[in-house]
N, C-alpha and C positions, 0 to 999 in steps of 0.2 A: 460551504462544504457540500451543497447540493449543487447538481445540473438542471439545465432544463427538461433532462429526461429523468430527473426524478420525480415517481409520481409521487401523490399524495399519500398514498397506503404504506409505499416505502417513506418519505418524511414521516410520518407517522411513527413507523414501527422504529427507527433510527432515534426520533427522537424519545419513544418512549424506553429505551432499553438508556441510549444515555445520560437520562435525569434518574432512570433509576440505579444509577451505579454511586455506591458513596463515595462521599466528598475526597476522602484519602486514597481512592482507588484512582480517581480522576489525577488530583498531584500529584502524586508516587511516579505515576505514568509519565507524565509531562517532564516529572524532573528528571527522570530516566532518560529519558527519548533527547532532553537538552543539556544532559551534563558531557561538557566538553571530552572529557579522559574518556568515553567511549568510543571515542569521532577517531584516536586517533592510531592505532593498529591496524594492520592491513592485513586484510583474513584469505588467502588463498584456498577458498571453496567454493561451493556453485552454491550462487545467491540467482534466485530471481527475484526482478522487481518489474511489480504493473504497476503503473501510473495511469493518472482518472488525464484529464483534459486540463488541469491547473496549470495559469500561466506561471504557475510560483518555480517549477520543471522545467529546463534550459532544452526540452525535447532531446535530450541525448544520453542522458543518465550519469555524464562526466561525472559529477562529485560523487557520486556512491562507484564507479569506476576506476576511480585513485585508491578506495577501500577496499574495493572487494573484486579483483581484476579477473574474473572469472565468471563477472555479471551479467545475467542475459534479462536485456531491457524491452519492455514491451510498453505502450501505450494503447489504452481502450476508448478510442473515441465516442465523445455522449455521455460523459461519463461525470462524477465528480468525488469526494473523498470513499463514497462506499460504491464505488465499481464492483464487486462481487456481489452488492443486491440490485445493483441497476446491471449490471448487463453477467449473469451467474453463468449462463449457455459460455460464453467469449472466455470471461473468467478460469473456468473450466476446463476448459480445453486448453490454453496456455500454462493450467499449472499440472495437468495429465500429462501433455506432451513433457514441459519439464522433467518431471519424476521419472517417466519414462526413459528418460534418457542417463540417470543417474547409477551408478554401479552401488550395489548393496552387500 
């Protein structure tokens, strides 16, 4: 879950926030995140998604695509699952410019 441009101070702080989160907070999440019946609805609103540098990512955003067809996909290179504490500047600005753009 880390890059090579993660430093030590963000390892650090990443890992010490997520050992201190309880044990049911940790599954609850996970079984969320993987229970099939949420995968399958297609939501026509503006989702953005940044992605770190993970080869797990087909670089196109296709499968959240089919879901959410209104997706504006971004990739942050140097990056790895906590892009918004390794690169916050880059972060930022893709999700200002986003909101920016959204009618309220």
């Amino acid at each position: 879950m880390f890059s090579a441009a993660t430093t030590p101070d963000i390892q650090k702080h990443i890992l010490s926030m997520a050992l201190g989160a309880p044990e049911a907070t940790a599954v609850g999440a996970m079984k969320m995140a993987l229970d099939p019946s949420i995968w399958k609805e297609v939501l026509n609103i503006p989702v953005l998604a940044l992605y770190s540098d993970s080869p797990s990512d087909d670089g196109t955003g296709a499968s959240m695509k089919s879901r959410f067809p209104e997706l504006e996909y971004h990739k942050i290179p140097g990056t790895g699952h906590f892009l918004m504490l390794e690169k916050p500047e880059e972060f930022n600005r893709l999700l200002k410019a986003f909101l920016e753009k959204q009618k309220y």
